[in-house]
C-alpha positions as CSV (number, residue, x, y, z in Angstrom):
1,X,-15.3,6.5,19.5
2,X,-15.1,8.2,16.2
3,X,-11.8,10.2,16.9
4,X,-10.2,6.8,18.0
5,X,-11.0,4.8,15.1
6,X,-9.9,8.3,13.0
7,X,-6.7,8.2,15.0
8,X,-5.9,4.4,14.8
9,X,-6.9,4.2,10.9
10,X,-4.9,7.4,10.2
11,X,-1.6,5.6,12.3
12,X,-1.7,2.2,10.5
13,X,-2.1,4.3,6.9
14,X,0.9,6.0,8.1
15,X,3.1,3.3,8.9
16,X,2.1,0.8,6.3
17,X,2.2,4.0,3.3
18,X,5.7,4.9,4.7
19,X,6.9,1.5,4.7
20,X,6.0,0.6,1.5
21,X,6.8,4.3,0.0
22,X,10.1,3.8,1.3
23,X,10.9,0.2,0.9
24,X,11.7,-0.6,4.4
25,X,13.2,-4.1,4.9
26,X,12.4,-5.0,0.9
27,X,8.5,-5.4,1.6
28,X,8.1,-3.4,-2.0
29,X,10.1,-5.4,-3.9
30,X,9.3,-8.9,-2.2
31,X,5.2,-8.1,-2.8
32,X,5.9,-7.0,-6.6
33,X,8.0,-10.5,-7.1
34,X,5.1,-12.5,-5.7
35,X,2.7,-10.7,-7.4
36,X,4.3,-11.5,-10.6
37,X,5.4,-15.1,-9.9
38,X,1.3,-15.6,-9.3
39,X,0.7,-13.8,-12.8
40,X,3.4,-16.0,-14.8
41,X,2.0,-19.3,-12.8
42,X,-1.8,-18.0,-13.3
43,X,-0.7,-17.9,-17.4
44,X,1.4,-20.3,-17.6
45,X,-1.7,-23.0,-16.4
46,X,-3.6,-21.0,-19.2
47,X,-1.0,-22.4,-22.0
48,X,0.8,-19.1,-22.8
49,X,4.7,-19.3,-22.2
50,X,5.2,-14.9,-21.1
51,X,4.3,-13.5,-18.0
52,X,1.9,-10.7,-18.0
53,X,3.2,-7.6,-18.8
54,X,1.2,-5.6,-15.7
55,X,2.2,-2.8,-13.9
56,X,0.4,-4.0,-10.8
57,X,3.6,-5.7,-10.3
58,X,6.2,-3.6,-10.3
59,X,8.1,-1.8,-7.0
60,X,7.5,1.7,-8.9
61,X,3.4,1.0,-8.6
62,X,3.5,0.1,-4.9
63,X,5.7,2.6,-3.7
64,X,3.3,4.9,-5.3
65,X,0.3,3.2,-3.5
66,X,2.4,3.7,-0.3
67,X,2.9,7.2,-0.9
68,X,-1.0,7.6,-1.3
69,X,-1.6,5.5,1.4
70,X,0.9,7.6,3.6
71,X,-1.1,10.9,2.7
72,X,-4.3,9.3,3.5
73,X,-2.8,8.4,6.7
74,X,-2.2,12.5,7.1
75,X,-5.1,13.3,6.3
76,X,-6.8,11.1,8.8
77,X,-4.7,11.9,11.7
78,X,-5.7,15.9,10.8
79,X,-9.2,15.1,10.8
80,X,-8.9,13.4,14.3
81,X,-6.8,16.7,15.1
82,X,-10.0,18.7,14.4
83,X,-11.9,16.3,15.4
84,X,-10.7,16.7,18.8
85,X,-10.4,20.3,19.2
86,X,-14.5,20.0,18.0
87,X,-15.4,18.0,20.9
C-alpha cells in the first residue's frame, strides 16, 4: 500500500513540477495573472489604487515551485524504487 501511494504521489509531483517548471500550454503564466488580478481586486476593495507588489505572482516564482515540486517528485519515485527492492 505504501509503495503505491509513494509511486502515485511521486508521478503526479512529476508531472504537475515539470509542467509548471516548463510552462507547458501557458499554465505558469495564466496562474501568475490570476493570482495577481485577485491581489489588485483584493486592494483595490481596500481603497488603495496599486496592485501588490508580490512575488507570489510572478511566472519566475512558480516555475521555481515546479522545479521543486518536480525533484520531490524524484525523490519519491526513488524511495518507492527502494521501497520495492525492500519488500
Amino acid at each position: 500500500m505504501l509503495l503505491s501511494v509513494f509511486s502515485l504521489g511521486g508521478l503526479v509531483a512529476l508531472w504537475c513540477g515539470v509542467s509548471w517548471a516548463f510552462d507547458v500550454r501557458g499554465i505558469t503564466t495564466r496562474r501568475s495573472e490570476r493570482i495577481r488580478r485577485k491581489n489588485a481586486d483584493t486592494w483595490a476593495a481596500a481603497g488603495r489604487l496599486d496592485a501588490s507588489p508580490g512575488v507570489f505572482a510572478t511566472p519566475g516564482y512558480l516555475r521555481f515551485l515546479g522545479a521543486l515540486m518536480a525533484f520531490a517528485g524524484l525523490v519519491l519515485l526513488a524511495a518507492s524504487y527502494a521501497l520495492w527492492h525492500l519488500n
